[in-house]
C-alpha positions in Angstrom: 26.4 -3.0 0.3 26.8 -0.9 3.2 28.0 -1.9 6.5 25.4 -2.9 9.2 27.3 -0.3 11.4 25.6 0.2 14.9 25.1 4.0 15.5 21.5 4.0 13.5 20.5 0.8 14.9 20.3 1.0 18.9 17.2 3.8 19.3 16.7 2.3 22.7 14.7 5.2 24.4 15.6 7.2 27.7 12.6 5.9 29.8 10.9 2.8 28.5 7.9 4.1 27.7 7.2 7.6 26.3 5.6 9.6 28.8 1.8 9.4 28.4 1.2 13.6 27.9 3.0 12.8 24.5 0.2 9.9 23.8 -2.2 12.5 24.1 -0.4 15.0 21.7 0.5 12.4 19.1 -2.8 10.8 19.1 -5.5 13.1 20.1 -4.7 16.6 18.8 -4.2 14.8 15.0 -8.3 13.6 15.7 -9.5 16.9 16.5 -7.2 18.6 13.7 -9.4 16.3 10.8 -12.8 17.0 12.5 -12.1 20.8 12.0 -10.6 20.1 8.3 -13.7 18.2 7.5 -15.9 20.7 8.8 -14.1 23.7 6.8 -14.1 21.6 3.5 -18.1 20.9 3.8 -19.2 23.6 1.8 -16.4 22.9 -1.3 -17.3 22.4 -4.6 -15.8 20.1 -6.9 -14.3 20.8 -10.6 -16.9 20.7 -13.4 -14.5 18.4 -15.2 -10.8 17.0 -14.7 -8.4 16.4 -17.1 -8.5 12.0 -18.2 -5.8 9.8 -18.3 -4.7 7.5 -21.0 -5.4 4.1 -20.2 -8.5 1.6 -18.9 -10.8 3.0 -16.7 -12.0 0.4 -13.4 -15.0 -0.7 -15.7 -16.4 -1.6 -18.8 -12.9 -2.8 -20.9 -13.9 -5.9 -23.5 -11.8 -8.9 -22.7 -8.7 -8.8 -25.3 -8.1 -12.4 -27.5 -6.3 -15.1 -26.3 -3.2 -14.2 -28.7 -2.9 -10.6 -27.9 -3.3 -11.8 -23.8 -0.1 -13.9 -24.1 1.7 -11.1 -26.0 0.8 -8.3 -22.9 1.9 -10.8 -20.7 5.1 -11.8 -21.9 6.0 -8.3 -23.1 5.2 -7.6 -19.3 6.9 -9.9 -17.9 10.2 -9.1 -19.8 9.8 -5.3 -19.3 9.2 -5.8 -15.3 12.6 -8.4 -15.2 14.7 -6.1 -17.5 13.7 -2.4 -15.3 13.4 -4.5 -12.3 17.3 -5.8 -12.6 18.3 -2.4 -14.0 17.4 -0.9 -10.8 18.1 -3.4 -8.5 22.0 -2.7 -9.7 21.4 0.9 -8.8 21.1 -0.5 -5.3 16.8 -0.2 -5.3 14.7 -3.4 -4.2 13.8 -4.8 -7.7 9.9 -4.5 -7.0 10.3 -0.9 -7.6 12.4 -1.2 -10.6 9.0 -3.3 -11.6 7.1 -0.6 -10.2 8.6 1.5 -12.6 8.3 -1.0 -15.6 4.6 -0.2 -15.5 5.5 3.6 -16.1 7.7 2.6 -19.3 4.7 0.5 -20.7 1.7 3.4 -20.5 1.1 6.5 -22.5 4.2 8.5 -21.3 6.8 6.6 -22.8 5.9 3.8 -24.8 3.0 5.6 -26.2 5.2 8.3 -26.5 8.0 6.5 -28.1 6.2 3.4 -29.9 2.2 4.8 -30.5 1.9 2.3 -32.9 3.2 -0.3 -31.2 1.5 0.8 -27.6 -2.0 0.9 -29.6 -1.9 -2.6 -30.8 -0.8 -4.2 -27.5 -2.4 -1.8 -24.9 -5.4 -0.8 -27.0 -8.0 0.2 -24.2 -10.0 -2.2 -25.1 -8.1 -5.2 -24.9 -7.3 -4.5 -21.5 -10.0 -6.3 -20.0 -8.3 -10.2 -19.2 -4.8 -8.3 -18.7 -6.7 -6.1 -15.5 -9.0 -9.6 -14.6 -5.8 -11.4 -14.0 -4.0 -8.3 -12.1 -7.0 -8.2 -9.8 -6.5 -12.2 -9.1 -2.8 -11.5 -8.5 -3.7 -9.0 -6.1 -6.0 -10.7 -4.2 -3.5 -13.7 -3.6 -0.7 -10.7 -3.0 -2.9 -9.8 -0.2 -3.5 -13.0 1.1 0.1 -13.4 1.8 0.7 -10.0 4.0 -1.7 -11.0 5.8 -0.4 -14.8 6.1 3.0 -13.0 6.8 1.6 -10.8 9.5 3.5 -10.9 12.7 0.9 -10.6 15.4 3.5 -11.9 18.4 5.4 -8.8 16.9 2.5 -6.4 17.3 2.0 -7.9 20.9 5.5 -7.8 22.3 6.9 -4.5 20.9 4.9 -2.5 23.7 3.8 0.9 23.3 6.6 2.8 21.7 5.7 0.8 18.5 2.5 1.4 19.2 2.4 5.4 19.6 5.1 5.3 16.9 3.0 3.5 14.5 -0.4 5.5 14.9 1.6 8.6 15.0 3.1 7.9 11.6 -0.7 7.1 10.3 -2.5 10.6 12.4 0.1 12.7 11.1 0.0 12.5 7.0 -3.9 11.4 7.3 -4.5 14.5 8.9 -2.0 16.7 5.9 -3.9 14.8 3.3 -7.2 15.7 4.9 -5.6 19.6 4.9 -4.6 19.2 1.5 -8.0 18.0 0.0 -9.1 22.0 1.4 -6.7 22.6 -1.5 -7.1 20.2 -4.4 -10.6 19.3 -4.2 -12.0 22.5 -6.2 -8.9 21.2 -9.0 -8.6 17.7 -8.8 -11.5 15.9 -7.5 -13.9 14.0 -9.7 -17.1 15.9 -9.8 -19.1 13.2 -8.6 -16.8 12.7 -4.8 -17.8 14.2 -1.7 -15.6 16.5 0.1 -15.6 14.1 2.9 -14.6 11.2 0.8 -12.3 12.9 -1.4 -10.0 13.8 2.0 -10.7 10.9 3.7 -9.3 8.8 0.7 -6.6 11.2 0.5 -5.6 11.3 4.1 -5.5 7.2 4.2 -3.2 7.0 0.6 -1.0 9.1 2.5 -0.6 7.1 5.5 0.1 3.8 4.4 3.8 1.8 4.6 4.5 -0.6 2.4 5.7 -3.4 4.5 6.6 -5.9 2.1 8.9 -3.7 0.3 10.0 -2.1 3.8 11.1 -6.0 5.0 13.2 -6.4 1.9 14.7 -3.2 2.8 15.6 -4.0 6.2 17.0 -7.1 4.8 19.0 -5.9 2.1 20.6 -3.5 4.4 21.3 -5.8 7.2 19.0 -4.0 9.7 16.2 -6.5 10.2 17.1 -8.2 13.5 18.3 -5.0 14.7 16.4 -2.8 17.4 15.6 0.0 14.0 14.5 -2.9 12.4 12.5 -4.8 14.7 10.8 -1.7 15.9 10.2 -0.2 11.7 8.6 -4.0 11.1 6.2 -3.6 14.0 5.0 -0.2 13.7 4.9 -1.2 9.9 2.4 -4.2 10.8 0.3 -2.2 13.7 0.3 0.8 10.9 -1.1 -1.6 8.1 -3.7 -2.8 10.3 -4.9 0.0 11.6 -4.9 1.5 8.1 -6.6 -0.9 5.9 -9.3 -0.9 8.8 -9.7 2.9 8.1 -9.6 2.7 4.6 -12.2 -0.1 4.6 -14.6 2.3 6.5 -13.8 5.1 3.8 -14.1 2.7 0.8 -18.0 1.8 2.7 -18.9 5.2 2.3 -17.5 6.3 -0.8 -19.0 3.3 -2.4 -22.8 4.0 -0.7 -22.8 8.0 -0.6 -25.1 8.9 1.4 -27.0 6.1 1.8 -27.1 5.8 5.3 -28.9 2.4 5.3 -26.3 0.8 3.0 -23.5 1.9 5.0 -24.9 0.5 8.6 -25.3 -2.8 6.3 -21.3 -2.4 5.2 -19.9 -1.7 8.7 -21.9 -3.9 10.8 -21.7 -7.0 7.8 -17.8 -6.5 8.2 -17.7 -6.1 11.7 -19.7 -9.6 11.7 -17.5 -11.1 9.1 -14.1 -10.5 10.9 -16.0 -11.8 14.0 -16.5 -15.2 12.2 -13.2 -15.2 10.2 -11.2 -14.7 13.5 -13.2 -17.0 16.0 -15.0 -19.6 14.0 -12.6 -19.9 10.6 -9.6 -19.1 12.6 -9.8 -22.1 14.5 -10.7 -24.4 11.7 -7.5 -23.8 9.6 -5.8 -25.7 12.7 -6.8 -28.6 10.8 -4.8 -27.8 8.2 -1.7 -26.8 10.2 -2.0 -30.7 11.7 -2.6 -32.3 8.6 0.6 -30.7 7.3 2.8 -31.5 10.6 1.5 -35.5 10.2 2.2 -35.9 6.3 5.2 -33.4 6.0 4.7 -31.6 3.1 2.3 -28.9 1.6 -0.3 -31.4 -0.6 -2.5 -29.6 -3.1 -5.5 -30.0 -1.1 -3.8 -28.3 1.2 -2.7 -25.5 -1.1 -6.6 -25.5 -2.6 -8.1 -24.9 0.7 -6.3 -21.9 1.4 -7.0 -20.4 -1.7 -10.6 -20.8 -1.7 -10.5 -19.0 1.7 -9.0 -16.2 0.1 -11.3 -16.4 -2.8 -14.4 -16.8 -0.3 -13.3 -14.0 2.3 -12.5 -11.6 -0.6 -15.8 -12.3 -2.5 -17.6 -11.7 1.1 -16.3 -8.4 1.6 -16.9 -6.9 -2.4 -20.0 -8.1 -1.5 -20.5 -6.1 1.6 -19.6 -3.4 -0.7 -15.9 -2.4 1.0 -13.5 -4.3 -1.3 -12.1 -7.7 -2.2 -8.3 -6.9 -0.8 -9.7 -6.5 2.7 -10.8 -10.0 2.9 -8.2 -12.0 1.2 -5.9 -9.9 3.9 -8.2 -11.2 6.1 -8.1 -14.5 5.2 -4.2 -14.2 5.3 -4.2 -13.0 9.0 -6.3 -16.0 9.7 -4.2 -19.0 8.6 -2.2 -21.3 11.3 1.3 -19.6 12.1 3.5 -22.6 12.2 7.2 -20.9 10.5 6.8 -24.0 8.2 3.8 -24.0 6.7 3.4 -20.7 6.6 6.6 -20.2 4.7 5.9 -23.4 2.5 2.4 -21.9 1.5 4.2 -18.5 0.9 6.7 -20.0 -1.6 4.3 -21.8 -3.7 1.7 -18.7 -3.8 4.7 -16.2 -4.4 6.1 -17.8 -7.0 3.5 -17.5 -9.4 1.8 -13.9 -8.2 5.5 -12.1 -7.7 7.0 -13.4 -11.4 3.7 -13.6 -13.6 0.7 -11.4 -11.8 1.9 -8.8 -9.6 3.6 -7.3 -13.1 0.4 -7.3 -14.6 -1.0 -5.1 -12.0 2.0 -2.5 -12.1 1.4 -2.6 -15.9 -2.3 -1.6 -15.5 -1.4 0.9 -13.2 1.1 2.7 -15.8 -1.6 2.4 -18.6 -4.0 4.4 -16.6 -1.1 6.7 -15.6 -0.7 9.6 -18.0 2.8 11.6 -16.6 2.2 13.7 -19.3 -0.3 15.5 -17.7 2.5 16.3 -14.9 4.3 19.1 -17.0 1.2 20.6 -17.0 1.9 24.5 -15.1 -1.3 25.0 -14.0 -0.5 21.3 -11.7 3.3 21.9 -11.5 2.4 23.7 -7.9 0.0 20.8 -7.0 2.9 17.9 -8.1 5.1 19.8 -5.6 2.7 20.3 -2.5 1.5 16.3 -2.9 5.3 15.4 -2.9 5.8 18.0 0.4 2.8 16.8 2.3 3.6 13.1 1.6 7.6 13.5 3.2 6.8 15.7 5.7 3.9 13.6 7.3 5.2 10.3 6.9 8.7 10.5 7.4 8.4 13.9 9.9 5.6 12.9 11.6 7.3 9.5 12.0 10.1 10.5 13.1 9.1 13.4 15.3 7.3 10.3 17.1 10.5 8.2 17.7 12.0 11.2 18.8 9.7 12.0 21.3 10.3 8.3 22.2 13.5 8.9 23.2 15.6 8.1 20.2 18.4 9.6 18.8 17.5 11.9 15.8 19.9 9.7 14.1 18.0 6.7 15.0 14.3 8.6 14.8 15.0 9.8 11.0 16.2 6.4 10.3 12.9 5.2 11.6 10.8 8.1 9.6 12.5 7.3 6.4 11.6 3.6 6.4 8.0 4.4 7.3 7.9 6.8 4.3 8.0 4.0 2.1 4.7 3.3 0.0 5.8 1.0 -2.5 3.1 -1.5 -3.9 1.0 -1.1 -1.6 0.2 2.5 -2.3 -0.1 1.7 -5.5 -3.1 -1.0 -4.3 -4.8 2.0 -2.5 -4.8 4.3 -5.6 -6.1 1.8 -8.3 -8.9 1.3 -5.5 -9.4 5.0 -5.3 -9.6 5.7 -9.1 -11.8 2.4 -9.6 -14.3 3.6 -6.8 -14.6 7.3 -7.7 -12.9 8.3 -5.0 -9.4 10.6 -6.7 -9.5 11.6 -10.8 -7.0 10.4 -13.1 -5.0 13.0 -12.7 -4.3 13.0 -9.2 -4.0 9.3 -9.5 -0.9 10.2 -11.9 0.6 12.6 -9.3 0.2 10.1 -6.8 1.7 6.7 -8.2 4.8 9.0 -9.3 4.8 10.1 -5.5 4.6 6.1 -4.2 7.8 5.4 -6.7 9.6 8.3 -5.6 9.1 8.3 -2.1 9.8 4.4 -2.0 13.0 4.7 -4.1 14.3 7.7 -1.5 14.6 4.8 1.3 17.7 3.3 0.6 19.6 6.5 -0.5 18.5 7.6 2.9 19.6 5.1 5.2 22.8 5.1 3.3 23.2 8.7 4.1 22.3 9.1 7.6 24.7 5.5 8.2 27.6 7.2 10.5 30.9 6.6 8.8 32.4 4.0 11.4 29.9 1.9 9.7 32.3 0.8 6.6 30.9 -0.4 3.2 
């Protein structure tokens, strides 16, 4: 383990606030940069056809038998604790070793390796419980960011955190945006809009992963630091601000151009957060005293959470955005005593890190075909995705703490941790290939570009750590 050190960590700014002209140049020019993309990709055309994955598709997959269930799951399990270990002794957070594990379970190495053996566990159409009980995993997953988001940080970190934080989303939305001018006539499904194809784009390139970027920050010692505190708060501001976006996207990818259906989306979720925030908000208080008074987290207690989720994320498929928004809503909602909130979080985690969140990762490598990546005609496409997602997350984020007054030092420090996508990228992509939104293809390119650019983090902060630090 590396030193804390100090050099990296103290990126206090000259003044104490950036000077407001570079609000305006962080903030407004990346606006009026996607208006002008979005007008030049109106009149593109989409491919006739892309290029399938291996693997389920979002719908239709017959529910597998109860024998060959516990089989993918324990084979799973084992495969995500076995890669996960593996790279966690390489010095990477072992969620992206289990990232990874999903990889070594699709077509482009087990199927590869084992056909025989990948067909009779991971037949297509016995993927249908194994992707039922991913999406229930997710939902709780998402239920406890938002129970673990730190609003007191989003209020006290001022505006450097904030400018920092919507700089690091402007910046790569706005590349992805540019880049759909490139890749929608290759890689689009034929059925997406130009507008949703960069939208979708733009928002999958913006995202930080911050559960993964908080065991980072742990595991290098930098979470209490001023790096830290400030990459965590950007991080959460960033999240918001992001899923918000990408709820609006997902609303009008899902109704086209049904302009009716999209008013009912975006004023029904408007109204829902309205009633989650100030009327279910409140009402979890109860809860919170209940706990204080007998102590411990009772299963009542446990239950009534849970159906919250379960209700808030129902709400919100039903609106037609998607079920993660609400159970993140209903996460952001609960009582924020350090006790409960961490009690709730063991007994939730426990079950969705170990047994579901694998199953997710799984179905996300069995609809990943990396095969399709050697391909020459999308070599040039691989490399641009992986250039556009570096130089807008962790340039743009960087070039923001700069103008903030860090050191660069300090400010690519800062970049690099906001450049990690992790899992939750991964989230953002299965909901772009389930909706329509990205082809299989480009959801291949782009869940090799979340593991990569999430397992460059460590290697990074390790590098730019100035030598006085020690190990």
């Amino acid at each position: 383990m590396v030193g804390c050190g100090t050099s990296i960590v103290d990126p206090r700014p000259t003044d104490e606030d950036p000077p407001h002209d570079w609000d305006v140049l962080l903030v407004g020019i990346p606006v009026f940069a996607l208006v002008g993309i979005l007008a030049a990709g109106a009149g593109l055309a989409p491919p006739v056809s892309v290029t399938a994955a291996a693997g389920p598709g979002g719908q239709g997959a017959h529910a597998s038998s109860t024998g060959l269930l516990i089989a993918q799951v324990g084979v799973i399990i084992l495969a995500a604790r076995l890669v996960g270990r593996l790279f966690r002794s390489l010095g990477q957070p072992q969620v992206v070793g289990e990232m990874a594990a999903g990889i070594v379970l699709g077509p482009s190495l087990l199927g590869w390796i084992a056909p025989g053996l990948s067909q009779y566990l991971f037949s297509p159409g016995s993927l249908g419980g194994l992707a039922s009980l991913s999406d229930i995993g997710l939902v709780l997953f998402m239920f406890v960011v938002g129970l673990d988001l730190d609003t007191k940080a989003l209020r006290t970190n001022g505006r450097v955190a904030l400018v920092c934080s919507h700089a690091s989303i402007l910046v790569p939305f706005v590349l992805g945006a540019a880049l759909a001018l490139h890749l929608y006539g290759r890689l689009a499904p034929p059925t997406a809009s130009f507008t949703g194809f960069a939208l979708f784009l733009g928002a999958a390139m913006s995202i930080t992963a911050f559960p993964v970027l908080a065991r980072i920050l742990a595991e290098q010692g930098l979470s209490r630091t001023r790096l830290g505190t400030l990459a965590l708060a950007a991080a959460a501001i960033g999240d918001v601000s992001a899923w918000c976006i990408l709820a609006g996207i997902v609303a009008v990818v899902r109704v086209g151009s049904g302009t009716a259906d999209l008013w009912i989306a975006t004023i029904g979720s408007i109204a829902f957060a309205g009633v989650m925030w100030f009327v279910i908000r409140p009402a979890m208080r109860i809860l919170e005293r209940r706990f204080e008074a007998s102590g411990r987290l009772t299963m009542d207690l446990i239950a009534t959470m849970i159906l919250v989720a379960l209700g808030a994320a129902w709400v919100t498929d039903s609106l037609g955005v998607h079920a993660l928004f609400g159970a993140f809503l209903a996460g952001a909602v609960m009582p924020r005593s350090p006790e409960l909130t961490a009690a709730v979080r063991e007994r939730v985690e426990t079950v969705t890190v170990v047994l579901l969140l694998p199953l997710f990762f799984a179905v996300t490598g069995l609809r990943s075909n990396l095969d399709l990546l050697v391909d020459p005609a999308l070599l040039g496409d691989v490399f641009l995705v992986f250039a556009v997602a570096v130089a807008g997350k962790l340039g743009g984020a960087g070039l923001a703490a700069r103008a903030t007054g860090m050191s660069w030092r300090a400010a690519l420090s800062f970049g690099a941790l906001m450049n990690t996508r992790g899992l939750m990228e991964l989230v953002i992509l299965n909901i772009g290939l389930d909706i329509g939104a990205i082809s299989p293809s480009l959801f291949s390119i782009m869940v090799l570009m979340a593991i990569v650019t999430t397992m460059m983090t460590t290697p990074l902060l390790r590098l730019l750590k100035p030598s006085e630090a020690g190990s």
